[in-house]
C-alpha positions in Angstrom: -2.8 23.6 11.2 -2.6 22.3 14.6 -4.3 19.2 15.1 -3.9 19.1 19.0 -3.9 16.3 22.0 -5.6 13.6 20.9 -2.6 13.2 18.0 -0.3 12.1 20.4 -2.4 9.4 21.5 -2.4 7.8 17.6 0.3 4.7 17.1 3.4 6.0 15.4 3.6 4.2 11.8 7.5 4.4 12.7 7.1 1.7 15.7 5.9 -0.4 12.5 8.5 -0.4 10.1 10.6 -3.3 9.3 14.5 -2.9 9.3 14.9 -3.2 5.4 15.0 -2.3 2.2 13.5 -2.7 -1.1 15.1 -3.2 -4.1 13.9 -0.6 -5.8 14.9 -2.0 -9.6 13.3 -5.4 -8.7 10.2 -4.8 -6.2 6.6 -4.5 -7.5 4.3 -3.0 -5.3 0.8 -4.7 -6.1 -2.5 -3.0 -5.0 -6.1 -4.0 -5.1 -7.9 -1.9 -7.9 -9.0 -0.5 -9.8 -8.7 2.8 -7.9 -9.6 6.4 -8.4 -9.2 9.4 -6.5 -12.2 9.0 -4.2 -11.0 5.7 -3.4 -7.2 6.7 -2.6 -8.5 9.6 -0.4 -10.8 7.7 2.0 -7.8 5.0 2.1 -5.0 7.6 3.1 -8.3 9.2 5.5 -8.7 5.9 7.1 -4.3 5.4 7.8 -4.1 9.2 9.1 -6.9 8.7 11.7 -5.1 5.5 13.1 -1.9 6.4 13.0 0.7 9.5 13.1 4.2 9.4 11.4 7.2 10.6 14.1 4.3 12.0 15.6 3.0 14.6 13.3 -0.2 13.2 10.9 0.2 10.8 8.4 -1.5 9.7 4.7 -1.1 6.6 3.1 -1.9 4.2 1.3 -1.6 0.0 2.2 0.0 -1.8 -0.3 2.2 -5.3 -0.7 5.8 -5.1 -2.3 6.6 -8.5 -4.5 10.1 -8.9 -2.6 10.9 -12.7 -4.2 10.8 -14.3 -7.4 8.6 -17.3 -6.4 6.4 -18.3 -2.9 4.2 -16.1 -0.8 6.0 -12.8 -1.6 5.8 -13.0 -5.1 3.7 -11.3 -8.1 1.8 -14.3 -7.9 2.1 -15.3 -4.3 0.7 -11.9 -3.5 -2.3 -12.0 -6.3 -3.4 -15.4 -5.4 -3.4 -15.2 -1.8 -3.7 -11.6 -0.2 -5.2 -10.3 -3.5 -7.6 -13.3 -4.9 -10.6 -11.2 -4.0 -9.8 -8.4 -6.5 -10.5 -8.8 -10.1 -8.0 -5.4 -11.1 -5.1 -4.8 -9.2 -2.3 -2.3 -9.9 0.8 -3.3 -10.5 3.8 -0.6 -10.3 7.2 -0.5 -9.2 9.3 1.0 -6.4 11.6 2.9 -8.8 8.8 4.7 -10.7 6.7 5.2 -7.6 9.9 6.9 -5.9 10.8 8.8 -9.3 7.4 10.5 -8.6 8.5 11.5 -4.8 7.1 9.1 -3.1 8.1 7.6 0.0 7.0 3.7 0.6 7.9 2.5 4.2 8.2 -1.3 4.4 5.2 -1.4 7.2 3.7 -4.8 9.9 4.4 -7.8 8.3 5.9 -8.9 5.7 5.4 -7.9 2.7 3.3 -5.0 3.7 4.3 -1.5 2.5 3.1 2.1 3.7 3.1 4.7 0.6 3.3 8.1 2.1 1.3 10.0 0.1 1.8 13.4 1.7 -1.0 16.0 1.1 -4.5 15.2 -0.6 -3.0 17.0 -3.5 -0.6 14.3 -4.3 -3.9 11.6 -5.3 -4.1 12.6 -8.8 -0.3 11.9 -9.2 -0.2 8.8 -7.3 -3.1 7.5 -9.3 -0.9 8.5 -12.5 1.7 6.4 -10.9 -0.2 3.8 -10.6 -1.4 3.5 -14.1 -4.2 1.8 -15.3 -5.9 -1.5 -13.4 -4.8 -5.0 -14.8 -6.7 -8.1 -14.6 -5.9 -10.3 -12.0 -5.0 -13.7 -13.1 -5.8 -15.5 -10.0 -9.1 -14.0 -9.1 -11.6 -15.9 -7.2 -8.9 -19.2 -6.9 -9.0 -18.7 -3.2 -11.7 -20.9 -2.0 -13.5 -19.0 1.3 -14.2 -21.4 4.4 -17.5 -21.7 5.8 -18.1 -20.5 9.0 -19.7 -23.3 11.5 
């Protein structure tokens, strides 16, 4: 498939990605949820019309790694803060998701992570990846600010 000029002109996800890596054994990689395969196609959509990936088109799929035991980057750092809005999330770790061929980038800040999904016929086995939605325990404890 040729996608032509206008590729080119798309960010490279590469010129985003941090210099480290994941513990693979100890990382969780938290998503909002809970997700299905409509959802996770319009997501990695959305990443390969804004960006390219060492400059050939890109799906993926935004997610946050828990890279600490306790603060901001945490299980519940990550849930209560950057999450509080969802009342599922997914909860899965690096190992499994990589057991299954995947390829998560550590992506912007941290602890955002990219996972490469590939072709639209690797959604139904990310979603398996994923597993079912959990509960989030800290949903809704982030208190919005009014606007004035």
């Amino acid at each position: 498939m040729q996608y032509g000029p206008f590729v080119s002109r798309l960010p490279d996800l590469r010129d985003f990605i941090r210099d480290e890596a994941a513990p693979r054994d100890a990382t969780i990689v938290v998503r909002g949820g809970p997700d299905t395969a409509e959802k996770l196609i319009a997501h990695a959509e959305r990443v390969r019309r804004a960006f390219v990936l060492d400059g050939q088109p890109v799906r993926g799929i935004f997610v946050f790694a828990a890279l600490d035991d306790i603060g901001p980057a945490s299980v519940d750092g990550i849930l209560s803060t950057k999450l509080a809005t969802y009342r599922a999330v997914h909860l899965v770790s690096l190992r499994n998701l990589a057991d299954a061929s995947f390829e998560v980038l550590p992506t912007f800040g941290w602890p955002h992570m990219t996972v490469v999904l590939g072709g639209l016929d690797r959604v139904e086995a990310l979603l398996a990846t994923l597993g079912p939605a959990r509960d989030n325990p800290h949903y809704g404890e982030t208190v919005r600010r009014r606007r004035g």
